[in-house]
C-alpha positions in Angstrom: 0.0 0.0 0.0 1.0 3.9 -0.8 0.0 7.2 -0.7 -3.0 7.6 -3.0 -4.0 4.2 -2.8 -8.3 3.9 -2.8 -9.0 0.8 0.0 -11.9 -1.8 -0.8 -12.5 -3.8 2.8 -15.3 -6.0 3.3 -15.9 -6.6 7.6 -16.1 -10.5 8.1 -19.1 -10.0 9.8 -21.5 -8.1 6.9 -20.2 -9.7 3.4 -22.5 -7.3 1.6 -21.2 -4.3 3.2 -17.8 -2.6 1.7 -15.9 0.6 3.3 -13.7 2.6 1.3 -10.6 3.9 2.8 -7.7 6.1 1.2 -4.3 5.7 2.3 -3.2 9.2 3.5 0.3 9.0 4.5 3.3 6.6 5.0 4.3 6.8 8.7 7.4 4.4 8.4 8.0 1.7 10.8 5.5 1.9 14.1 6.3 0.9 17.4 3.2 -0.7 18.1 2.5 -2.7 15.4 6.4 -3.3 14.7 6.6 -3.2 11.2 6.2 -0.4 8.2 2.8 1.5 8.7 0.3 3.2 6.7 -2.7 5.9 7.7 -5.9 5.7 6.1 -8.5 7.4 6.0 -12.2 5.6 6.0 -15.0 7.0 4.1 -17.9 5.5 6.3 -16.7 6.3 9.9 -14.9 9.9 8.6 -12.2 8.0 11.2 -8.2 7.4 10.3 -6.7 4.4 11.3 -3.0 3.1 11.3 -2.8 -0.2 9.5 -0.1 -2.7 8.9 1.6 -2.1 5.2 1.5 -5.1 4.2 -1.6 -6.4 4.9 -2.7 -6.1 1.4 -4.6 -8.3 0.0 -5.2 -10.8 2.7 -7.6 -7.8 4.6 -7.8 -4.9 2.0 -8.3 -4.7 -1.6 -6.1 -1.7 -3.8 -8.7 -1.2 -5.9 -6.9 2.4 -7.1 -3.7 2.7 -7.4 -1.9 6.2 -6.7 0.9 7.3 -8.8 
């Protein structure tokens, strides 16, 4: 995942609902989660998040790629 990148992610508990999220920044690696980190932004919730980097596409589907 990278800057510009447009999220698809489907919650496990509603298969017919889908959330759009756009990745809004590379924070490098994070403490937390040790290992590399992006922020999204989610379209539903109006909420960021920090999510793993390379979760893609076990969790998250790039369904728009930035450039």
């Amino acid at each position: 995942m990278k800057v510009g990148d447009l999220l698809q992610y489907t919650p496990p508990s509603d298969g017919d609902e889908i959330v759009l999220g756009l990745v809004v920044k590379d924070v490098g690696f994070n403490v937390s989660l040790q290992e590399q980190a992006v922020r999204v932004y989610w379209f539903d919730s109006d909420m960021y998040t920090t999510e793993r980097k390379n979760n893609s596409p076990q969790i998250y589907e790039v369904i728009s790629e930035g450039r």
